[in-house]
C-alpha positions as CSV (number, residue, x, y, z in Angstrom):
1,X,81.9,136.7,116.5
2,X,81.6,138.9,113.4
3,X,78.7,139.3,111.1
4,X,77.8,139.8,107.5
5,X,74.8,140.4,105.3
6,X,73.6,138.4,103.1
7,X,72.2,138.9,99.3
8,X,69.5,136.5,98.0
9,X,70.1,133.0,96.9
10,X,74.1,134.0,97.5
11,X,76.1,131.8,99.7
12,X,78.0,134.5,101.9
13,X,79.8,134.1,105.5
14,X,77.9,135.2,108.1
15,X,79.5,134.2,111.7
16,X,83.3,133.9,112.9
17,X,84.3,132.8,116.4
18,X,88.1,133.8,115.8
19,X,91.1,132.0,117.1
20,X,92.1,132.3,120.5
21,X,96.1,131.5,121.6
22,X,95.0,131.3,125.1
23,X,92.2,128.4,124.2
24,X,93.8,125.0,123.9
25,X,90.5,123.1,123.2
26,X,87.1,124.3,121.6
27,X,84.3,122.9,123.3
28,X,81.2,123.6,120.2
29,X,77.5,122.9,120.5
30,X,75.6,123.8,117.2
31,X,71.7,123.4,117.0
32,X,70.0,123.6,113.3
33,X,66.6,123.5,112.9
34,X,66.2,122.7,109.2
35,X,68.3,123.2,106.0
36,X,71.0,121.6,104.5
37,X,74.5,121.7,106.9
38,X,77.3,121.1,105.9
39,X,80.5,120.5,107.9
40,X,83.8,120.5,106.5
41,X,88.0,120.8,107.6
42,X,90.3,124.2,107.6
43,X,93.6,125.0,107.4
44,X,91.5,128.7,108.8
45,X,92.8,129.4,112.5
46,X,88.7,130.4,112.9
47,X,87.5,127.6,115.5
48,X,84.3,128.2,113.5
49,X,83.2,129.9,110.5
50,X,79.8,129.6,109.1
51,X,78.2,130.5,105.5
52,X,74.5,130.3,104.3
53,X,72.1,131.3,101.3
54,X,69.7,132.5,103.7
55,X,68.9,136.2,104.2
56,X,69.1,138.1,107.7
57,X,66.1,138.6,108.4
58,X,64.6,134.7,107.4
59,X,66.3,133.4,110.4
60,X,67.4,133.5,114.1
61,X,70.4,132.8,116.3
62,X,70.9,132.6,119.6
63,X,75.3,133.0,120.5
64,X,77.3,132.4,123.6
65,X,81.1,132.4,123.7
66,X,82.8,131.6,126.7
67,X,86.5,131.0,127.7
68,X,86.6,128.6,130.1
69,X,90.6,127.9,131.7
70,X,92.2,126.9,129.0
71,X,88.7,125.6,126.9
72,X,86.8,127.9,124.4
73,X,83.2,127.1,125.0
74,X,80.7,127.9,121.7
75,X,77.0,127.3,121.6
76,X,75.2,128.4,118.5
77,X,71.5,128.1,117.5
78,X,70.2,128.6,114.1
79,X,66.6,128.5,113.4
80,X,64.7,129.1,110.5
81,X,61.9,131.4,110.7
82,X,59.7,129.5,108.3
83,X,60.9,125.9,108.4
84,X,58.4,123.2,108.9
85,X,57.1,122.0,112.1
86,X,58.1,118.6,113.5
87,X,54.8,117.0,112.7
88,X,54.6,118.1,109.6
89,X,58.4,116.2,109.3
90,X,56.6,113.5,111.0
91,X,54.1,113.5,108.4
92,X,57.0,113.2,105.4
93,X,58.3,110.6,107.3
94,X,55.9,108.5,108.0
95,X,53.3,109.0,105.3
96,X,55.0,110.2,102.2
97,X,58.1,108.5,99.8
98,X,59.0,111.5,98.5
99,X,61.7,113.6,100.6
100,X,60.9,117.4,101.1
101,X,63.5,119.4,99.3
102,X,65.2,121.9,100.7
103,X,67.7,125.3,99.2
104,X,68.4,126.3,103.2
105,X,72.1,125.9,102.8
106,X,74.9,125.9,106.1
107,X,78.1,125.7,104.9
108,X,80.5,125.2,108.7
109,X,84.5,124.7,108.3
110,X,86.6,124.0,111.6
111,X,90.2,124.3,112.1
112,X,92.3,121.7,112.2
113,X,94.9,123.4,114.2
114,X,93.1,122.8,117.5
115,X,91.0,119.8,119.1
116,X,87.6,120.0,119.5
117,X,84.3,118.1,121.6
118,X,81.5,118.2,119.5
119,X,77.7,118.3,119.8
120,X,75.6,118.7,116.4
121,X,71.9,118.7,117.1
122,X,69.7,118.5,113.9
123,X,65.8,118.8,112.7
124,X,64.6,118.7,110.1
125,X,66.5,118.2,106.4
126,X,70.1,117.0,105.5
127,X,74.0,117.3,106.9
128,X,77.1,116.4,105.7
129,X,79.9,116.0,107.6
130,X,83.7,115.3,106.3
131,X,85.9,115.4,109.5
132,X,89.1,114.2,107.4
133,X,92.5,115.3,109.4
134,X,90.2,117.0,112.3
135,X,91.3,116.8,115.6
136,X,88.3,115.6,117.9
137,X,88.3,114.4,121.5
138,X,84.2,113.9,121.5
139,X,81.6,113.9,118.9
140,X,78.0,113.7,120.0
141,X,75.3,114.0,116.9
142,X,71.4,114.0,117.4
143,X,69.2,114.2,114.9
144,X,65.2,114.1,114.6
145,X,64.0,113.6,111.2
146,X,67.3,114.8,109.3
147,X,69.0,112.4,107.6
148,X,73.2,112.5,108.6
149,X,76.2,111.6,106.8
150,X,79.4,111.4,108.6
151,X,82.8,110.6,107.1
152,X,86.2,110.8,106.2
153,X,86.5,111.5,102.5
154,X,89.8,111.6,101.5
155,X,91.1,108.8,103.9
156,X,92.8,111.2,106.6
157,X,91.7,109.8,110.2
158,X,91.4,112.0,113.3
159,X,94.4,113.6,114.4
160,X,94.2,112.2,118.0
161,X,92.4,109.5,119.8
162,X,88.4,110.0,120.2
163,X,87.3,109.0,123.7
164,X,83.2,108.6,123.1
165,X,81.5,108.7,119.4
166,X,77.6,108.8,120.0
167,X,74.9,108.9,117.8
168,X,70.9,109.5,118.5
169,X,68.4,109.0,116.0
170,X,64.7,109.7,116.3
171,X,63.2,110.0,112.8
172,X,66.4,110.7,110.7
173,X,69.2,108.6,109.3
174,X,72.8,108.6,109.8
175,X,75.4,107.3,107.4
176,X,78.5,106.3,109.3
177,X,81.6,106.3,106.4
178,X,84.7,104.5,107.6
179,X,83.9,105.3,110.8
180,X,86.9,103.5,112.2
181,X,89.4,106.3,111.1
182,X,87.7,108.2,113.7
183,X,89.9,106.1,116.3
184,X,87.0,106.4,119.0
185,X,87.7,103.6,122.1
186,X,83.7,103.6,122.9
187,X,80.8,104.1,120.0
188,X,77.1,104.3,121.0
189,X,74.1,103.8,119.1
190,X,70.9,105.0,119.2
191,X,68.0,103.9,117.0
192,X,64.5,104.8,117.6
193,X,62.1,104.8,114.6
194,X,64.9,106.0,112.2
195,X,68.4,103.8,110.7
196,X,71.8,103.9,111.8
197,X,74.4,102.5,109.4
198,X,77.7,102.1,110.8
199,X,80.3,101.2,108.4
200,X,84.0,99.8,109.6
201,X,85.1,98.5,106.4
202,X,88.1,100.5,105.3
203,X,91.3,101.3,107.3
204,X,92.7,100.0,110.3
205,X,90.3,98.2,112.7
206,X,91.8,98.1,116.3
207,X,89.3,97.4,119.6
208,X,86.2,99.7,119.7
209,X,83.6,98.8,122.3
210,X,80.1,99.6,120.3
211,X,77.1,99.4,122.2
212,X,73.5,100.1,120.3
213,X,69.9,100.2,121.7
214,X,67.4,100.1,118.9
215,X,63.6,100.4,119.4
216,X,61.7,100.1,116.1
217,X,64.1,100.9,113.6
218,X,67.2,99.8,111.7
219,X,70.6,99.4,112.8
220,X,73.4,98.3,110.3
221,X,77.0,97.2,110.8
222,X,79.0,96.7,107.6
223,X,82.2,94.5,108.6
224,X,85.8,94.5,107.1
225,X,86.2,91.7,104.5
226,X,89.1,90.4,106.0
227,X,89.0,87.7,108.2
228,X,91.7,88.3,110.7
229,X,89.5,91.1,112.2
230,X,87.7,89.4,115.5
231,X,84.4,90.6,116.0
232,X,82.4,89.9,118.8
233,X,78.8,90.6,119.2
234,X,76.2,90.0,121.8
235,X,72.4,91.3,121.4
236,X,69.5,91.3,124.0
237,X,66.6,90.4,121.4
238,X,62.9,90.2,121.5
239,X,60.5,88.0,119.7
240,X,59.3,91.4,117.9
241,X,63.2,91.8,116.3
242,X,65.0,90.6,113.2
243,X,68.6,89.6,113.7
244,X,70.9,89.1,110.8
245,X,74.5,87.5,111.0
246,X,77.2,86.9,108.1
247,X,77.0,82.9,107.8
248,X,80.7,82.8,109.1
249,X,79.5,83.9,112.5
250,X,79.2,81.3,114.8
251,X,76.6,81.6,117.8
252,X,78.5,80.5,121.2
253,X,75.4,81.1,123.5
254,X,71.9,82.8,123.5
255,X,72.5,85.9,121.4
256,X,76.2,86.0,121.8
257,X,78.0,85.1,118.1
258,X,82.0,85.4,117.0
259,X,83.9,85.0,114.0
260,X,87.1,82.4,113.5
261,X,89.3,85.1,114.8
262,X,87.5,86.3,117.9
263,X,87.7,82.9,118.9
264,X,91.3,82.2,118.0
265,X,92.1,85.6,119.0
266,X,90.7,88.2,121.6
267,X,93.2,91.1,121.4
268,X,92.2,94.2,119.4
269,X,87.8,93.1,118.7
270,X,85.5,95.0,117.5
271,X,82.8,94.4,120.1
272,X,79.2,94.6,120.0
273,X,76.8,95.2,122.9
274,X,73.5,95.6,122.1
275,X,69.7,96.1,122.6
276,X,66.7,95.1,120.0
277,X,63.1,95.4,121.0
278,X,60.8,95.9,117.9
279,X,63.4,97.2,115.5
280,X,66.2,95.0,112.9
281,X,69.7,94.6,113.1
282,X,72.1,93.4,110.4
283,X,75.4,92.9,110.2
284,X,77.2,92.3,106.9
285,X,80.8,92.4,104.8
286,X,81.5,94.9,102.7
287,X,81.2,92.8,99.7
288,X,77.9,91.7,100.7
C-alpha cells in the first residue's frame, strides 16, 4: 500500500494496493463510515486506488493485505474522525426532510484487468458506484442510513458471470441501474426500514432467481417493457403489506402471479421469491 498527504479541500490519492502477477483474483472488503464514495472502472493494473478531500489527520484506517494461494485478500476501513453518530443519522432519517450534506469525498477506481468478490459496507452519506466492463464474481453491499447507487453507465455489462448479487438495507437507499448487465444467476434483497429499487429494464434479461425479504420498507422492481420476458413472482404477504402488480399479471394462486410469457414459456424467467411483513412492494414497467 503506499500513502500520500493531503492539502485542504484538494482531492489527492492517498492509498494503492498495487498489482500482483502472482494474484489471480482480488478478494476486497471496504468499510466507510460517512462521506461521499465513489466507485468507478480502470484501465490502472492497481487492484485499488483510493482519493479523498479529507486531511490526514481528520480520519482513520485500519489495512490488511493478504495473499492468499492464488487470491489477493484486501480489507480497508475508513472512518471519519468527526462524522455523525448513527442516531443522530437516525434522527435525519426519521424526523427531518432535509438530507445532511456532506464535502467528505472517496474517490475508489478498480482494475478491470482482474476479477474481483466485493463487499462495500456503508454509514452514513452517499455512494456511487459505476461497475461498467468490471469483472466481478461477488458483490455484497450493506448500507445503514447511506443512500446507494449502483450501475452500469455506459452500457458495458460484467466481464464474466456473477454468481450472488446481495444487497442489505437498514436506513439507506439503493438504486439498482440496469442491474441485469451485471449477469448475476441469484440476486438477494434486503429491505428493512429503508427502499430497494431494482431496475431490469435495459439489456438482455436471461433467468435470475431474486429473492427479497422486506420488513417495513419499500422494495421496487421496474420490469422490461417487452412482453416476451416471463416473469414469475411469488410473495409471502401479511395483512400489514401493500402489494402492487402491473395489470397484465395474472394471479395463478395465493400470492403467486405470472405474465403471458411465463405461462406460455418457462425457460430463461426472471423469478421472484419473496417476503413482505409490514413493508410495500411494487412492481412496474419501465414506461409506467
Amino acid at each position: 500500500m503506499l500513502l500520500s498527504g493531503l492539502a485542504t479541500g484538494q482531492i489527492k490519492k492517498q492509498f494503492a494496493v498495487e498489482d500482483n502477477s502472482a494474484c489471480e483474483t482480488v478478494k476486497l472488503r471496504l468499510k466507510t463510515s460517512s462521506g461521499n464514495c465513489y466507485i468507478k472502472p480502470s484501465h490502472n493494473p492497481e487492484f485499488l486506488s483510493v482519493f479523498s478531500n479529507l486531511e490526514s489527520g481528520s480520519y482513520t484506517h485500519q489495512f490488511k493485505k493478504e495473499i492468499n494461494g492464488k487470491v489477493c485478500d484486501i480489507s480497508i476501513s475508513l472512518e471519519d474522525i468527526a462524522s455523525k453518530g448513527i442516531s443522530q443519522s437516525i434522527s435525519y432519517k426519521v424526523f427531518s426532510s432535509e438530507k445532511p450534506a456532506s464535502d467528505k469525498i472517496w474517490k475508489m477506481y478498480l482494475t478491470d484487468n482482474k476479477p474481483y468478490d466485493l463487499e462495500f459496507s456503508y454509514g452514513l452519506g452517499s455512494a456511487n458506484m459505476d461497475l461498467s466492463g468490471l469483472a466481478i464474481k461477488n458483490l455484497k453491499i450493506n448500507t445503514a442510513s447511506a443512500d446507494v447507487t449502483i450501475g452500469y453507465y455506459n452500457g458495458i455489462d460484467n466481464l464474466i458471470s456473477m454468481d450472488t448479487l446481495a444487497f442489505k438495507v437498514d436506513l439507506g437507499t439503493v438504486n439498482a441501474k440496469n442491474i441485469n448487465l451485471a449477469k448475476s444467476k441469484y440476486i438477494l434483497a434486503d429491505v428493512g426500514l429503508g427502499n430497494i429499487m431494482l431496475d431490469f429494464s435495459h439489456g438482455e434479461v436471461s433467468g435470475n432467481l431474486i429473492k427479497g425479504s422486506v420488513g417495513a420498507g419499500n422494495l421496487v422492481i421496474v420490469l422490461p417493457f417487452a412482453d416476451h420476458v416471463p416473469v414469475s413472482v411469488k410473495i409471502k404477504e401479511s395483512w400489514l403489506c401493500s402489494v402492487k402488480m402491473p395489470k397484465s399479471f395474472k394471479k395463478l394462486g395465493d400470492g403467486v402471479y405470472a405474465n403471458e410469457a411465463f405461462i406460455a414459456d418457462r425457460n430463461n424467467a426472471l423469478t421472484f421469491d419473496l417476503d413482505v411483513s409490514m413493508g410495500n412492494i411494487v412492481f412496474k414497467h419501465t414506461k409506467q
